[in-house]
N, C-alpha and C positions, 0 to 999 in steps of 0.2 A: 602663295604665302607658305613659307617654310612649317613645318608641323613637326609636332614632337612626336617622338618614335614609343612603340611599346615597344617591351623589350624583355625576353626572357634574360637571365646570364647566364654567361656561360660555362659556369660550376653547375648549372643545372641540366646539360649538352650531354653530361655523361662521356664526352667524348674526350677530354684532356685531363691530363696528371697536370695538376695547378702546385705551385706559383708556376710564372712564368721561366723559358720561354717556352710555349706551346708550339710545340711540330708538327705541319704537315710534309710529308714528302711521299716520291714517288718520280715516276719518269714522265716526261713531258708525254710520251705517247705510248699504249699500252699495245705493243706488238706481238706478244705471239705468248705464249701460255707459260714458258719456259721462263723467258725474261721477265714477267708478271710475281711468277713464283718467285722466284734468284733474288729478283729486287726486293719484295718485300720481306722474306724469309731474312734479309741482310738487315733489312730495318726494324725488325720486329727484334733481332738480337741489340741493336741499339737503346730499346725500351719505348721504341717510336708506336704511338698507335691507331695513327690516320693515316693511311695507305691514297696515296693521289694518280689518278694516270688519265691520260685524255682518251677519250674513246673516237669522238668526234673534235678532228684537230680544223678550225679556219683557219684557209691558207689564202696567200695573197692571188698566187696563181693557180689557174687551173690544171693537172697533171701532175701535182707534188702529190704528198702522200699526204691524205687527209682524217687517217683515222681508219679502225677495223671497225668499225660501227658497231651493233649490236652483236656481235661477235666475238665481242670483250666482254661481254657481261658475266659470262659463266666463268672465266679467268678470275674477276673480281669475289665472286660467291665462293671460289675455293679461299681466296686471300681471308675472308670474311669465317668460312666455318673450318679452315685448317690453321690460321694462324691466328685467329679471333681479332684480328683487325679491323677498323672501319673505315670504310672505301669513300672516296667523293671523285667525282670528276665534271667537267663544263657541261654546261646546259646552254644555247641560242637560240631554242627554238621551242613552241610548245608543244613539237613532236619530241623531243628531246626528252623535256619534263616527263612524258607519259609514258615513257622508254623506263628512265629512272625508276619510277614510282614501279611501277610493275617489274623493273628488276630487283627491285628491293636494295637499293643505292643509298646509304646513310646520311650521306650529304653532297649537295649541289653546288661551284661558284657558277659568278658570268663573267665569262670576260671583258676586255676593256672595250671591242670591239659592239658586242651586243649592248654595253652598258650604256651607249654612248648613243640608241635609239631610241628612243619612248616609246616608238609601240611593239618594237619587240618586249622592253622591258613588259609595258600594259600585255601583253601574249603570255610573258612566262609566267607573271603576277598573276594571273588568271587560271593558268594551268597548275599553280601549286598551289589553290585556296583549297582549303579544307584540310591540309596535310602538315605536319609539325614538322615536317626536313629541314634541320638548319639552309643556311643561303648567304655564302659570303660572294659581296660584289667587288670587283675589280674599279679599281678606278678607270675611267673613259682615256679613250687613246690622249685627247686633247685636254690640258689642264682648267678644265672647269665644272667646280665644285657645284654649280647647281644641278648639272647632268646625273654627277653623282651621289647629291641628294634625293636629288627627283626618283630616283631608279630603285634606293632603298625605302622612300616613301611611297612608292606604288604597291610594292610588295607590301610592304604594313599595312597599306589599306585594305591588302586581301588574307589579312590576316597572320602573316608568317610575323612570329614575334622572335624567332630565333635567328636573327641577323647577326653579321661581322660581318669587317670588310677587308678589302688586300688591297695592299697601295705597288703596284706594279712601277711608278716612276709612266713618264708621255714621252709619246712619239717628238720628233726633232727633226726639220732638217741640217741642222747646224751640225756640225761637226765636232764631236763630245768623245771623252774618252768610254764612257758606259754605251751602250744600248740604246738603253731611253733616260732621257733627262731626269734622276731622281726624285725633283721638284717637291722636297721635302717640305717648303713653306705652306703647300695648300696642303698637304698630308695631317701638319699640323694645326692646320689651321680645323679641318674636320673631326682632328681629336678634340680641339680644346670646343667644338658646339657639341660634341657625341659623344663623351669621354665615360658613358656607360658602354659602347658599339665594343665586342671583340676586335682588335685592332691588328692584323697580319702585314708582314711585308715580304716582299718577292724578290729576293735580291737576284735571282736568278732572270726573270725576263730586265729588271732591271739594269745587269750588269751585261749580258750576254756574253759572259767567257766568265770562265770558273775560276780564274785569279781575280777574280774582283769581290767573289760570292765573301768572302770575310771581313773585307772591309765596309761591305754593304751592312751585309748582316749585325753587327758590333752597332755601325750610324742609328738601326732604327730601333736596338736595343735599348740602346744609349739615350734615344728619344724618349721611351717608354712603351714603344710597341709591346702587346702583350705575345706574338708572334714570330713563327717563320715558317713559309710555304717554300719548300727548295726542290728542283729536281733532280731527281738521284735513279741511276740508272745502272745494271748489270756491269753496262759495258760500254760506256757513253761512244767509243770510236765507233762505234755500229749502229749507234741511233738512228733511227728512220726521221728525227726533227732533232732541232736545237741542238745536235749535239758538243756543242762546245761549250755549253754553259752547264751541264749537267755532272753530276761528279758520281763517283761510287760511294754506295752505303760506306765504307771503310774511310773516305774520302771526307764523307758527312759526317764520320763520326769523331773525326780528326777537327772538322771546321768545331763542332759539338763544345770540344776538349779547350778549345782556345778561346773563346769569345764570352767575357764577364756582361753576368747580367747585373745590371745597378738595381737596389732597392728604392723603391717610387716612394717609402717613409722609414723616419727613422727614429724613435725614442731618445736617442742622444740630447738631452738638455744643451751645452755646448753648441750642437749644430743647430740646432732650434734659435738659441737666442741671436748666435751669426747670423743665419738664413736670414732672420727676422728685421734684424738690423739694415744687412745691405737692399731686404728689399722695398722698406722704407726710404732708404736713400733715392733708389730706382723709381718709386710714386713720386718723388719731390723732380727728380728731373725730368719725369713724364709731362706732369702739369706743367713746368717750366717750356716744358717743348712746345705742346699745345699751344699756351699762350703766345710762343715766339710765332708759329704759325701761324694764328688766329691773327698777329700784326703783320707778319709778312700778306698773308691775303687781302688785308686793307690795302697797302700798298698796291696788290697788285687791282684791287677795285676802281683805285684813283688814275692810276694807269688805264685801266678800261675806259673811263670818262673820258681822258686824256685824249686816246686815240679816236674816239667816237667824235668828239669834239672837233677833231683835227683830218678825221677820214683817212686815219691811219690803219691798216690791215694788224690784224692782231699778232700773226706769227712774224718773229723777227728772228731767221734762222740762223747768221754772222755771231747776232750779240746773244743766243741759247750756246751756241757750240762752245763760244771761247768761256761762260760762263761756266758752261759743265766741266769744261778742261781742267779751267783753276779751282774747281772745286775738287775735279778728284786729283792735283797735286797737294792743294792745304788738305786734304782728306787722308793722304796717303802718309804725309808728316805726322799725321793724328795715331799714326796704328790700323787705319781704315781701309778696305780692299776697295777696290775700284769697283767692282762687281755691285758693291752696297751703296756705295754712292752714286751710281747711276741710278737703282734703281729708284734711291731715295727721292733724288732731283728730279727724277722723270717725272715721278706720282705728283711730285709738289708742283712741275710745269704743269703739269693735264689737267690736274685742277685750279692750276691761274689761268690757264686758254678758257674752259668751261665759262670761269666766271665772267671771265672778257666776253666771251660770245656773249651770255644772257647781257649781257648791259649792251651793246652793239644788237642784239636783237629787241631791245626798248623794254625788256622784262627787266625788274627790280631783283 
């Protein structure tokens, strides 16, 4: 059962210049003490004051380059008492945690990989009880929201009330023009049950190549994200990981300069009584919807009977196909993308199959 969160805010984190948008960055991986300094000395003149870098990188294969281990810490501690910046980097493990805590690491995420376990999750939620370290979670490789509920919910129960999270976008094997699939609908969907959670996005594992990083970044602005984790690198051509998704401080501070944050409210009377107006309209067509739904699933009830009666199979895959077809040309006359209308019709088939079955399984 889903549980409500405590939750410090994050004006109380001490770690962001508010309003939004709040910056982390940093390089995907923290190599050598030079590029540690360079980078962030670059970002601390952008007015950036969460310094990111991976100490411990998971890789898919074994023999890439997986991180300088604890050998990055002391690189981090100069970042911390020469530029007065506050460091975070990935935690997976609750060797990790214990690393951190005693390096004195200001804040921890997890990736989307560990998020996406529960008893790592229950391992690191254990190894940070007792400790106020913020802990922003990555969304899980795969798009589901209860993985990524479950993994902020552990940690709360062990007490960490300084939670956000980062919507990285999921793994695919479909052929996409980004990295990983955006999959902005479950992102907002976790905003609008959590819309106390600090809210980050990544456009950078997101996008995987650095001509994308701006139009990313703008999407989840635009959304309301209060966020952006980006990684920013000396000298990205020489990166030891990612490096093509990574940009230079000078680079970040260019994406910085171009991308409008929208105001989440507004005083204007004017726009008050429009807003207000069309989204009255938007309730009246909602209930209208419903209702049409609520008849179309009678229909497909009596249709259940129909084939029970008859010892007919419920899936009928000739007359779903040509159905979906004309729906997305009358859909596409409408202004409607094909993309929405499939997914529309799909949701509405899955739950007319559902109900066939229960009446073909003799359940009411």
């Amino acid at each position: 059962m889903e549980q409500k969160l405590t939750l410090v805010p994050v004006s109380e984190w001490g770690f962001f210049t508010l309003p939004r948008p709040m910056i982390i960055a940093g390089p995907c991986s923290a190599e050598s003490q030079e590029q540690v300094m360079e980078t962030a000395a670059g970002l601390r003149d952008l007015g950036i004051h969460v310094f990111r870098a991976g100490i411990w990188k998971p890789r898919t294969h074994p023999g890439s380059f997986e991180g300088v281990g604890t050998d990055g810490f002391p690189w981090l501690k100069r970042v911390q008492s020469e530029l007065g910046m506050k460091v975070c980097t990935e935690v997976a493990s609750e060797k990790h945690v214990y690393e951190c805590i005693k390096a004195g690491v200001d804040m921890v995420w997890i990736g989307a990989r560990t998020t996406a376990n529960p008893f790592l999750m229950q391992e690191i939620a254990e190894a940070l009880k007792g400790t106020d370290i913020p802990v922003l979670v990555k969304n899980p490789v795969n798009p589901d929201i209860d993985l990524w509920i479950g993994a902020l919910e552990r940690l709360n129960r062990c007490g960490i009330t300084r939670l956000g999270v980062i919507h990285r976008g999921f793994s695919t094997y479909q052929k996409i023009t980004y990295r990983n699939d955006p999959g902005w609908r479950l992102a907002i969907e976790l905003r609008t049950r959590y819309p106390e959670l600090p809210f980050f996005a990544d456009p950078s594992h997101m996008g995987g190549k650095r001509e994308y990083l701006l139009e990313l970044s703008q999407r989840a602005l635009d959304i309301g994200f209060d966020g952006l984790m980006i990684e920013t690198h000396c000298n990205p051509a020489c990166a030891r990981s990612d490096a093509a998704q990574q940009l230079t401080p000078e680079g970040l501070g260019d994406l910085l300069s171009r991308i409008q944050v929208r105001d989440k409210e507004t005083d204007n009377i004017d726009y008050k009584e429009n807003i207000d107006q069309l989204r009255a309209q938007i309730d009246i067509i909602d209930e209208n919807l419903l209702f049409s739904l609520k008849s179309r699933m009678g229909i497909s009830y009596k249709i259940g009977e129909y084939k029970k009666e008859h010892n007919i199979a419920i899936l009928q895959e000739s007359r779903w196909d040509s159905l979906l077809a004309k729906m997305i040309v009358k859909g596409q006359e409408y202004g409607l993308s094909e993309k929405f209308i499939t997914a529309v019709f799909n949701a509405i088939h899955e739950e007319s199959i559902a109900a066939q079955n229960e009446i073909l399984a003799g359940r009411p």
